[in-house]
C-alpha positions in Angstrom: 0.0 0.0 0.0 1.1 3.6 -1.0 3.0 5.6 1.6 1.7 8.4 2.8 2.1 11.9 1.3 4.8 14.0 2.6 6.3 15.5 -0.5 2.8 16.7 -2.2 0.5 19.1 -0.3 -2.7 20.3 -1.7 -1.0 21.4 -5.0 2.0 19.9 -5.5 5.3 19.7 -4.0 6.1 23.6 -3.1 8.9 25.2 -1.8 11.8 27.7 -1.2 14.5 27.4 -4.5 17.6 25.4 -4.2 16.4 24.2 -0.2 14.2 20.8 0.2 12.4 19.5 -1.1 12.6 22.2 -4.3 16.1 21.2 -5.0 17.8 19.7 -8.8 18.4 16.3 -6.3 14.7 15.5 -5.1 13.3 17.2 -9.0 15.5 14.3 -10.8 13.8 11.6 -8.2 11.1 12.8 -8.8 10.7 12.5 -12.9 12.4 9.3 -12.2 10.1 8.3 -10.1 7.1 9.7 -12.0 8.2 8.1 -15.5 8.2 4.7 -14.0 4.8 5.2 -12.6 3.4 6.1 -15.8 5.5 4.2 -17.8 3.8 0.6 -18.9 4.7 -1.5 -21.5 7.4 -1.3 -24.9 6.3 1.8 -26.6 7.8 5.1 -26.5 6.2 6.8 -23.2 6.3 11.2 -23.3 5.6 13.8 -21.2 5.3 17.6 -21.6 7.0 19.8 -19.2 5.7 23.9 -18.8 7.3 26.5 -16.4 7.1 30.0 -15.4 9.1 32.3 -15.6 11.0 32.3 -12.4 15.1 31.9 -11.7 14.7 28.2 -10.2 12.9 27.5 -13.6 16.2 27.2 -15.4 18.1 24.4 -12.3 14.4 22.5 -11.6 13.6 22.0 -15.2 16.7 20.3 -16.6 17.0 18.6 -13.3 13.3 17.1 -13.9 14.0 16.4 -17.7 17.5 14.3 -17.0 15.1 11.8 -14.1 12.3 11.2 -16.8 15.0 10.5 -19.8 16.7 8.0 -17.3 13.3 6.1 -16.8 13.1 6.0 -20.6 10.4 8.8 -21.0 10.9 10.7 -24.2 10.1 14.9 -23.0 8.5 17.9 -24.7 10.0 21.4 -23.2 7.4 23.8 -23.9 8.8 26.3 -22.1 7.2 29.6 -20.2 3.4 28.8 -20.7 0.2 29.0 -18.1 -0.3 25.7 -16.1 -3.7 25.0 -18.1 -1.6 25.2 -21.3 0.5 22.1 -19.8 -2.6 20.0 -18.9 -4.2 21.2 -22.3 -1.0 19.6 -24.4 -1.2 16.8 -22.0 -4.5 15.7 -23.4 -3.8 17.1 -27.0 -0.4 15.5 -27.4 -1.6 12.3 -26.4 1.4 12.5 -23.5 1.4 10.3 -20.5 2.3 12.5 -17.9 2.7 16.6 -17.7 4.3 18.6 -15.8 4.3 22.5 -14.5 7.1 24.4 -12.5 6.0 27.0 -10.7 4.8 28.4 -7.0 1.6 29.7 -9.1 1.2 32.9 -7.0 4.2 33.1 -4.6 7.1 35.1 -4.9 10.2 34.5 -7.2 12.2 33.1 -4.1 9.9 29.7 -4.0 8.7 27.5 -6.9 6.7 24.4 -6.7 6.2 21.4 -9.6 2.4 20.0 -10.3 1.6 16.8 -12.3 -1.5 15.8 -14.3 -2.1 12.6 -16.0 -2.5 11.5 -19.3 -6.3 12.5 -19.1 -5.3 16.3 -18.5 -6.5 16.4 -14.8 -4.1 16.7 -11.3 -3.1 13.5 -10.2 -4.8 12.0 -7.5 -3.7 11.7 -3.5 -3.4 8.0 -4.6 -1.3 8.4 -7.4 1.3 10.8 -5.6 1.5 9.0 -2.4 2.4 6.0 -5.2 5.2 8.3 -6.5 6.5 9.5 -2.8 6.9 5.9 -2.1 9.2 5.0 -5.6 11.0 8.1 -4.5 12.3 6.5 -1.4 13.0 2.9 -2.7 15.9 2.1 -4.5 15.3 2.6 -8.1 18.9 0.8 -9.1 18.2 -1.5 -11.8 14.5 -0.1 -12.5 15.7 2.5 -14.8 16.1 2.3 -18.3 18.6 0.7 -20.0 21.7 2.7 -22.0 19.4 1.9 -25.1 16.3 2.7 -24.0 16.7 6.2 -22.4 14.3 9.1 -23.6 15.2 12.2 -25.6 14.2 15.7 -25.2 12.9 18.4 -27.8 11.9 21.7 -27.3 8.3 22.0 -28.7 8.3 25.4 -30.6 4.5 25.5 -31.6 2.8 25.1 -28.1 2.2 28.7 -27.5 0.3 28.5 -30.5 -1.4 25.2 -30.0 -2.8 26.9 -26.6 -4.0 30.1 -27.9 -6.0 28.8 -30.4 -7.8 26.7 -28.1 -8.4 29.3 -25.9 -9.6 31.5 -28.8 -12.1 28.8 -29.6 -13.9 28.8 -26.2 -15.1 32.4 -27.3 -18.2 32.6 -29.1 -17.7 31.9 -33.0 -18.7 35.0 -34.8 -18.4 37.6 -31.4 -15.6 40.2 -31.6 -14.1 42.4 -28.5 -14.2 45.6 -31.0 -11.9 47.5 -30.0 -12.7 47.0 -26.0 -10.0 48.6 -24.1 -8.5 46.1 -21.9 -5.9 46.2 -19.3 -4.2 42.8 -18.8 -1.9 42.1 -16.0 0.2 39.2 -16.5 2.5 39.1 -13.2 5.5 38.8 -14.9 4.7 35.3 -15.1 3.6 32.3 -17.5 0.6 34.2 -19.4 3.1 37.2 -20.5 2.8 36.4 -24.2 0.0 34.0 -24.6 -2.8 36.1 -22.7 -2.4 39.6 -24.6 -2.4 38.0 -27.7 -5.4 35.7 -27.2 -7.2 39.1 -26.5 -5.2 41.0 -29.1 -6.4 38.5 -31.8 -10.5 38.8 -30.6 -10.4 42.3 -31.3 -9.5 44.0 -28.0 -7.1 47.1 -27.5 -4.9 45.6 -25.3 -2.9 47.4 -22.7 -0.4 45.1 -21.9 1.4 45.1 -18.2 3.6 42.7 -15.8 4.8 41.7 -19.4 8.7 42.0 -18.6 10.0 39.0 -17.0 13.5 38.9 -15.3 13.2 35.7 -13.4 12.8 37.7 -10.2 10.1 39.8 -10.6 7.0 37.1 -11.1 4.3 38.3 -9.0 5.9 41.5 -7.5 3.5 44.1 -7.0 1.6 43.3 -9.4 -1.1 40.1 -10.9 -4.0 38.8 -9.6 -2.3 39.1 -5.6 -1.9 42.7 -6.1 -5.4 43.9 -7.4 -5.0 47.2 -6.5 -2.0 47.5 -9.6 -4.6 46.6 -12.1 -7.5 49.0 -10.6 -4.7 51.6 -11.2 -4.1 51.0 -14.7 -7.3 50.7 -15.5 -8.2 54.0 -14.5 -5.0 55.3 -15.4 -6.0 54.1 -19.3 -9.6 54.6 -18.9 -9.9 51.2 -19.8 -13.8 49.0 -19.9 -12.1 45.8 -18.2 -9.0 44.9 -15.9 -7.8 41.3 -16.1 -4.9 39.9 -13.7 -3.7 36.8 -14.0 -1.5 35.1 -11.4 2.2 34.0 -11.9 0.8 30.4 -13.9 -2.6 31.9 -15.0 -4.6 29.2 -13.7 -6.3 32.1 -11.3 -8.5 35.2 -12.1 -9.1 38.5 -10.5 -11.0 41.8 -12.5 -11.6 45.7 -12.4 -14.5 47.5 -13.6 -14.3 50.4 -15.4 -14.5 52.6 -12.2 -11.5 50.9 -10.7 -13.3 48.8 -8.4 -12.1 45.1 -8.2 -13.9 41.8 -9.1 -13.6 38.6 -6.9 -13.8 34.9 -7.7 -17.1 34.8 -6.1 -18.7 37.4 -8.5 -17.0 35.3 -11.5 -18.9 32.5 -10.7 -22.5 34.5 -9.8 -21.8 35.8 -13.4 -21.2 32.5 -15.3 -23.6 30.1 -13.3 -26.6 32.6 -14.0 -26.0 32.8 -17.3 -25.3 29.3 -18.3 -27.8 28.9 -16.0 -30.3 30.9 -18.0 -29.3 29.6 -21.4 -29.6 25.7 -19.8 -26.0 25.0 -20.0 -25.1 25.0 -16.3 -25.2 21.4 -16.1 -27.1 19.9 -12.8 -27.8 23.5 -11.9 -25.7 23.3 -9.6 -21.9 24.2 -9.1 -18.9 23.3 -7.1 -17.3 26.3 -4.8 -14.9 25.8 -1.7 -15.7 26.3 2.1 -14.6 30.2 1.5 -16.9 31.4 -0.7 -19.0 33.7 0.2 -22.2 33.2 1.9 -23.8 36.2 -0.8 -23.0 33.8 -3.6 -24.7 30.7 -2.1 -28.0 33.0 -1.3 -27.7 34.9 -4.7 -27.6 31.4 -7.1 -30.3 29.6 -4.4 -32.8 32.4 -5.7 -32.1 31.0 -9.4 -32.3 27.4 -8.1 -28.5 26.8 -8.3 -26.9 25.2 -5.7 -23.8 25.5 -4.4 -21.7 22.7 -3.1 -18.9 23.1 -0.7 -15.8 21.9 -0.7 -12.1 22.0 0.5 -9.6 24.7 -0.4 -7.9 24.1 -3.3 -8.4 23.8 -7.2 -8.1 20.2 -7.2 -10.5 19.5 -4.7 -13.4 21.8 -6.6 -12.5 19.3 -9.6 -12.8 16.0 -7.8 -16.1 17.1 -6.5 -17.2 18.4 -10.5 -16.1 15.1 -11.6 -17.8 13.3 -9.2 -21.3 14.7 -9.4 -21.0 15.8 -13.4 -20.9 19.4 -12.8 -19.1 21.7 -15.5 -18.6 24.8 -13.4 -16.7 25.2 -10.5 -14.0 28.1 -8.7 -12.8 29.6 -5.3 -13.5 33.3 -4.2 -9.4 33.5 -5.0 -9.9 33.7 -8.8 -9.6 29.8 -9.8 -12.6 29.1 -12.5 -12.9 25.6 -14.0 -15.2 25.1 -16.5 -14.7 21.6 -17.6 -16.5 22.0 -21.1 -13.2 23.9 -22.1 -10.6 23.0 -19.6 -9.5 20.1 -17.0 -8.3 22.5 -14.5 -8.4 26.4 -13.3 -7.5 28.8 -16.5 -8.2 32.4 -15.6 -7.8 33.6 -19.4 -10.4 31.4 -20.3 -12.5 32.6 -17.6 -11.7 35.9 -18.8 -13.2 35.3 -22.0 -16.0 34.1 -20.6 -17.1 37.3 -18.7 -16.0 39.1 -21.9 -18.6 37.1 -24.2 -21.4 38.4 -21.5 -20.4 42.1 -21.6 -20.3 42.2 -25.2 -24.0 40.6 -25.8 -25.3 42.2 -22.6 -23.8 46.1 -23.9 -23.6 47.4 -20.5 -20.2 48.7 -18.5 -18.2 46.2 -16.4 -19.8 48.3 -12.7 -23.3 46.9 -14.1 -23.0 43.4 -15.3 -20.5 42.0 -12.6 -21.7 43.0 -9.2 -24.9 40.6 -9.1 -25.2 40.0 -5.1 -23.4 42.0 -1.9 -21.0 40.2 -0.2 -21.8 39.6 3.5 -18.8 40.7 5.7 -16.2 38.0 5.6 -12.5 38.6 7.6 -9.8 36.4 6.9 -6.8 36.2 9.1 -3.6 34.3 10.1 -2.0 32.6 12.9 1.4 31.4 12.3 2.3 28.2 14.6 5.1 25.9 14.9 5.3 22.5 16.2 1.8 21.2 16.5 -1.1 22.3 15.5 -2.9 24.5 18.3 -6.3 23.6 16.8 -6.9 20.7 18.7 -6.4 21.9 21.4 -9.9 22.2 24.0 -9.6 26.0 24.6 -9.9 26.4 21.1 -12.7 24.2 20.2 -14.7 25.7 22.9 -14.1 29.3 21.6 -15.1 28.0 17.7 -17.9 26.6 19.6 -19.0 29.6 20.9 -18.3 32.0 18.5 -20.6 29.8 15.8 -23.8 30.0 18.6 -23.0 33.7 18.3 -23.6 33.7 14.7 -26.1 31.5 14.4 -27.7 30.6 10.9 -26.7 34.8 10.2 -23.2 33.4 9.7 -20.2 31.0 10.1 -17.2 30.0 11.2 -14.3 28.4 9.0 -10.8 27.5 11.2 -8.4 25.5 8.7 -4.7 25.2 8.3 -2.8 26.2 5.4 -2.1 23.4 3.1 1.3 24.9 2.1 2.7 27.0 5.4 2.4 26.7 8.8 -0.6 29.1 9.1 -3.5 28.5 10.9 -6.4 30.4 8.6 -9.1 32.0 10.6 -12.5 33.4 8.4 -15.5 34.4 9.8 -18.4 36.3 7.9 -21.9 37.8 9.2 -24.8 40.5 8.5 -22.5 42.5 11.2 -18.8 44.0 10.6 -18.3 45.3 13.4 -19.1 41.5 15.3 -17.2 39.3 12.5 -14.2 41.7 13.3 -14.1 41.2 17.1 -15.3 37.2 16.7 -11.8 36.9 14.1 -9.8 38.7 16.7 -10.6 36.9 19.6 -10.5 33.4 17.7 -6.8 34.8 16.6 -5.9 35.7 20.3 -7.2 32.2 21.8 -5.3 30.0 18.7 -2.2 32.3 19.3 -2.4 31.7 22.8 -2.8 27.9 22.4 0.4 28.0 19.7 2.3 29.4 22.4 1.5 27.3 25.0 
């Protein structure tokens, strides 16, 4: 039986550069290990390998190519490209495995590798507690043979391959007309492919976070720094702001009046239209334990529900997959829409909220603010050693905190699937009492840490 995970959190293996586990040694285990557990059989086996555009790109990516030519894997570099392009020419390319390096919307300093199967989607817990446990056997004598080792090629077309099948999840026969759009790349994977998606639709494109340097990926600026693109957006008087994170598999917006767009209002917009043109399939959509409590009540009075699940992309997928859902996202600006894609794209999900503003005519301010949020504060508690949410003291102040609330609210304790954070959310009709309930929740779990 598979050991269990260590390596792989809830999206990937994710770390600082050059200090475990991101380091060349454990990224050569790694596609070693990988390529023999997707390896099966005589014929030639490939797999497609993406990046960002951080430093650690350049030491994690030959590192990863040299342990999946030694299990005989034959590899595709397609260099800078969003992490939905990878999974995209996974599936296209007929490949068995596909990887992406990158820390999605971290700083330059950390970087992070993500695999997805032959089928396009993230590999299960099951398959990567199966890899963790080839990394720490010994592989001598289970590696390919001096005449069976893989070969690598760079492959020069997948930018192209990508944009077109982006451009071809926007209606056939709509145009963006000269829309004046700001689009904020990060300095990351989307710096070429996104403007020119948008570029070739029609749009006046203000391009910016377009100048990578390998340290500068997400640096004030992207989808983690909305208030950049609300800037720009006035600054051009643009109709739309679009920031993408460092991969591009996450979305946030501005209106016209420099006033920023959530995940949450993404998915009111998308889900009540497909909704209304009977394409939102088992009326019903997938959306993690932080979404807002607006966007449940909003979609409820169209007869959408809203299902709940963990944090993390993958976890919104698994729970699409399993119930046949085709829409799905978190308040942080993942959308999946699995008509189009097999996991989070924001420039897809961009396009989607473009097709609506150009049929519906009306500004950005209008169309995209279709509920108000209920007051929702989101804190930290860093910890070390265990964690302090066990402990009694703490239960009982959740405890009571939630009979405060009542059915007017709720309550939402979780660690952080990537740091040592404890994440502490609370939202309500009042402010003023989700403020002091996230406080004193912060003081009792920081008193517990300590103790």
């Amino acid at each position: 039986m598979a050991c269990k995970r260590r390596l792989f959190g809830t999206d990937g293996i994710r770390g600082t550069a050059n200090t475990a586990p991101m380091t060349a040694d454990v990224a050569l285990r790694l596609g070693q290990a990988a390529g023999l557990r997707f390896t099966h059989g005589a014929r030639r086996h490939r797999v497609v390998i993406g990046k960002d555009t951080r430093l650690s790109g350049y030491m994690l990516e030959p590192a990863l190519t040299a342990g999946f030519i030694g299990a005989g894997m034959d590899v595709m570099l397609a260099g800078p490209l969003p992490t939905p392009a990878i999974a995209f020419l996974t599936r296209s390319l007929r490949a068995d495995l596909g990887v992406m390096i990158s820390a999605s919307h971290n700083p330059f300093q950390d970087n992070g590798i993500k695999l997805f199967g032959p089928d396009g989607y993230k590999l299960s817990d099951e398959d990567e507690a199966e890899i963790e446990a080839l990394m720490e056997s010994d592989l001598a004598g289970r590696l390919a043979g001096a005449d069976q080792l893989g070969r690598a090629a760079r492959l020069n077309d997948a930018a192209g391959r990508y944009i077109e099948s982006a451009k071809s999840s926007f209606p056939r026969g709509q145009r963006l007309g000269g829309i004046r759009i700001v689009v904020d790349c990060a300095n990351g994977a989307a710096y070429r492919v996104a403007p020119t998606v948008l570029w070739e639709l029609g749009a006046e494109v203000i391009r910016v976070g377009v100048t990578p340097d390998g340290f500068n990926i997400n640096k004030g600026c992207g989808s983690t720094v909305p208030e950049h693109l609300c800037q720009e957006v006035l600054t051009h008087r643009a109709a739309l702001g679009i920031a993408l994170d460092g991969d591009a598999d996450r979305l946030i917006m501005c209106d016209e009046k420099g006033h920023m767009i959530d995940g949450d209002q993404i998915l009111a917009l998308i889900a009540s239209t497909w909704a209304r043109t009977d394409l939102l399939r088992e009326h019903a959509i997938a959306a993690t334990v932080m979404s807002n409590l607006g966007l449940e009540r909003f979609l409820a009075g169209l007869g959408v529900e809203v299902v709940r699940t963990r944090v993390g992309d993958r976890y919104v997928m698994e729970k699409m997959r399993e119930l046949g859902l085709n829409l799905g996202g978190e308040q942080s600006g993942h959308m999946i829409m699995s008509d189009y894609a097999t996991t989070g794209d924001g420039l897809l999900a961009a396009l989607q909220v473009l097709a609506v503003l150009v049929e519906d005519g009306r500004p950005a301010s209008e169309v995209l603010r279709l509920f108000a949020p209920l007051p929702q504060v989101l804190k930290n508690v860093r910890y070390a050693g265990a964690s302090p949410i066990e402990r009694p003291s703490v239960a009982r102040a959740i405890a009571a905190a939630e009979a405060e609330l009542g059915a007017s609210g709720r309550v939402l304790i979780r660690l952080s699937g990537t740091e040592p954070l404890v994440r502490v959310m609370a939202e309500g009709e009042n402010p003023e009492q989700v403020n002091r309930l996230v406080d004193t929740l912060c003081a009792e779990i920081g008193a517990a840490a300590g103790g």
